[in-house]
C-alpha positions as a Markdown table, in Angstrom:
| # | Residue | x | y | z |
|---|---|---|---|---|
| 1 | Unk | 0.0 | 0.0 | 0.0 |
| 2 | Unk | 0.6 | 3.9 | -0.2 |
| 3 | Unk | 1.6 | 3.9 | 3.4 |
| 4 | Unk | 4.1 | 1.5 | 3.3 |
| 5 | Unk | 6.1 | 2.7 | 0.5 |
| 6 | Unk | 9.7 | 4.3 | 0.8 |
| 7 | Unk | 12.1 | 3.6 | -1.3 |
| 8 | Unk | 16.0 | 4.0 | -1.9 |
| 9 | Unk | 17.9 | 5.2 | -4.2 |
| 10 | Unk | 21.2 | 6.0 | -5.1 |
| 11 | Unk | 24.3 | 6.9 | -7.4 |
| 12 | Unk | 25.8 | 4.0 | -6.4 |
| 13 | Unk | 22.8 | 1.5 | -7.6 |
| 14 | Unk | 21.4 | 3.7 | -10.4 |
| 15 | Unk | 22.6 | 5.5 | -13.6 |
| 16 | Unk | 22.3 | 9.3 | -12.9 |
| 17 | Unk | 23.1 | 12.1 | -14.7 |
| 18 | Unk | 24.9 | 15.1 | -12.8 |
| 19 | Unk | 23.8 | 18.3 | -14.4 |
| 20 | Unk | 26.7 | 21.1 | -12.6 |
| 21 | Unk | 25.4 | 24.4 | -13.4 |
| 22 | Unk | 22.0 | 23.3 | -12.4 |
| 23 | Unk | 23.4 | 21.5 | -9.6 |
| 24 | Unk | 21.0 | 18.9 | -10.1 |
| 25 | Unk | 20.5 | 14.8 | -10.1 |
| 26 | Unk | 18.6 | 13.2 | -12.4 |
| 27 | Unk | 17.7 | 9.2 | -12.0 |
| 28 | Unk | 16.1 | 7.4 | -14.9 |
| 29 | Unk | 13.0 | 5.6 | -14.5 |
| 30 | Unk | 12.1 | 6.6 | -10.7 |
| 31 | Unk | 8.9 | 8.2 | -10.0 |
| 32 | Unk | 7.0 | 9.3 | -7.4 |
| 33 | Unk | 4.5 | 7.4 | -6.4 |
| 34 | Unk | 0.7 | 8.7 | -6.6 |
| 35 | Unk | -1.2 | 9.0 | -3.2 |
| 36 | Unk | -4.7 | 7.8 | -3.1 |
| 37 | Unk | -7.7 | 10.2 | -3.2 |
| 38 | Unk | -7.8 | 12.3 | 0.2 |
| 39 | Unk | -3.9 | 12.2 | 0.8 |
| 40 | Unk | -1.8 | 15.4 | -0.2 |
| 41 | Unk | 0.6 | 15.6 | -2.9 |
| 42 | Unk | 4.1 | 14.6 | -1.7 |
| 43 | Unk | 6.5 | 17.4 | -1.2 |
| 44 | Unk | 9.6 | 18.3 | -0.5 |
| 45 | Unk | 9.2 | 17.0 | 3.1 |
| 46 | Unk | 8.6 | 13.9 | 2.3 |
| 47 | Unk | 11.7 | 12.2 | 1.1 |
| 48 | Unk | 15.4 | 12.7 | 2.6 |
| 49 | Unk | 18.1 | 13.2 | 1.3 |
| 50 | Unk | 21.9 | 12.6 | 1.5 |
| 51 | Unk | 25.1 | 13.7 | 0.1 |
| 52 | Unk | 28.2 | 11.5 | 1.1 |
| 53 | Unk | 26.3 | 10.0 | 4.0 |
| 54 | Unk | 25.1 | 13.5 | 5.4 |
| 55 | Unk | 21.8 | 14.6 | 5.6 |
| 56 | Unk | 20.5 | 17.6 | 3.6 |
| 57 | Unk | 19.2 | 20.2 | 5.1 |
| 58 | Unk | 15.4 | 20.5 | 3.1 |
| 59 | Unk | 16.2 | 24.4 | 3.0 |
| 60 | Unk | 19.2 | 23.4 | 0.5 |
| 61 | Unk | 16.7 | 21.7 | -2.0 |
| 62 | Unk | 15.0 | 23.5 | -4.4 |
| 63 | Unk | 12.5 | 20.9 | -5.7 |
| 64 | Unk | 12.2 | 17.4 | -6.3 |
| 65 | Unk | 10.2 | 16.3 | -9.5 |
| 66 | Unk | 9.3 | 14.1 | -11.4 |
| 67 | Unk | 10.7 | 15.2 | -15.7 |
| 68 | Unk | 9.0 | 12.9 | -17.9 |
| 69 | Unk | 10.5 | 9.8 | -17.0 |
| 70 | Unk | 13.2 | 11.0 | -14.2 |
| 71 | Unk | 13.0 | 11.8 | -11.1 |
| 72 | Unk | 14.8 | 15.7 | -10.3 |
| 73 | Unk | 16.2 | 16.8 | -7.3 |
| 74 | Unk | 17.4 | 20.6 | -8.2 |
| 75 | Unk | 19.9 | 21.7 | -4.9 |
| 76 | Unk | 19.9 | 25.6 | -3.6 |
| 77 | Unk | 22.9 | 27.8 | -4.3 |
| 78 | Unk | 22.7 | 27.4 | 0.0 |
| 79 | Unk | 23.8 | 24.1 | 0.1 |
| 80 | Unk | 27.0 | 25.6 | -0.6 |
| 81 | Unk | 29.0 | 23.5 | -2.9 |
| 82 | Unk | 28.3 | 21.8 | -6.8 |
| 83 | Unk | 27.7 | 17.8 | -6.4 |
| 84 | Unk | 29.9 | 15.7 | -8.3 |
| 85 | Unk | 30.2 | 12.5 | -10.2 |
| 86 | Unk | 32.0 | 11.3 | -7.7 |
| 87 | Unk | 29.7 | 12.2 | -4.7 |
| 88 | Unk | 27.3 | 9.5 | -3.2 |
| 89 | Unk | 23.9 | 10.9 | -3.4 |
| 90 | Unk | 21.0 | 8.8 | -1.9 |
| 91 | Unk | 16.9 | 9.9 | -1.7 |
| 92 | Unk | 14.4 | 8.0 | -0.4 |
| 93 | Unk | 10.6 | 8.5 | 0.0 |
| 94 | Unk | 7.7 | 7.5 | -2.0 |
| 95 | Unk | 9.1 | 6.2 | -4.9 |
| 96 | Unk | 8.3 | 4.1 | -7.7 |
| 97 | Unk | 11.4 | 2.3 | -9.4 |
């Protein structure tokens, strides 16, 4: 069910594309998963995420989205540093893989 979902992903068991002047992930074939009738849309709040092992701070995400058939996560000029290739990015929430 809904309520049971959460997911994990990460660079080091998914293809991703790094996009540096965006500073932004994007994984292939993940999706949020819809929420039945009555429950609210999932936001920002509702999935963590990690950077070489440390939490992010949700103020240092802009959004995460779903584009077509990837999932987004777009970081805030405040998280204070571009991500790499050769960071270890995880998210988990309500996703669909």
């Amino acid at each position: 069910t809904y309520l049971a979902i959460n997911r994990v992903i990460s660079t080091t068991s998914h293809t991703t594309t790094i996009n540096a002047s965006e500073n932004s992930i994007t994984f292939p074939n993940v999706s949020i998963a819809v929420p039945p009738a009555n429950f609210p849309t999932p936001t920002i709040d509702d999935f963590q995420v990690f950077i070489n092992g440390s939490a992010v701070a949700k103020s240092n995400i802009t959004s995460i989205e779903e584009d077509g058939t990837l999932l987004k996560v777009d970081f805030a000029p405040s998280l204070g540093f571009t991500i790499t290739d050769e960071m270890e990015i995880v998210v988990t929430g309500k996703l669909v893989v």
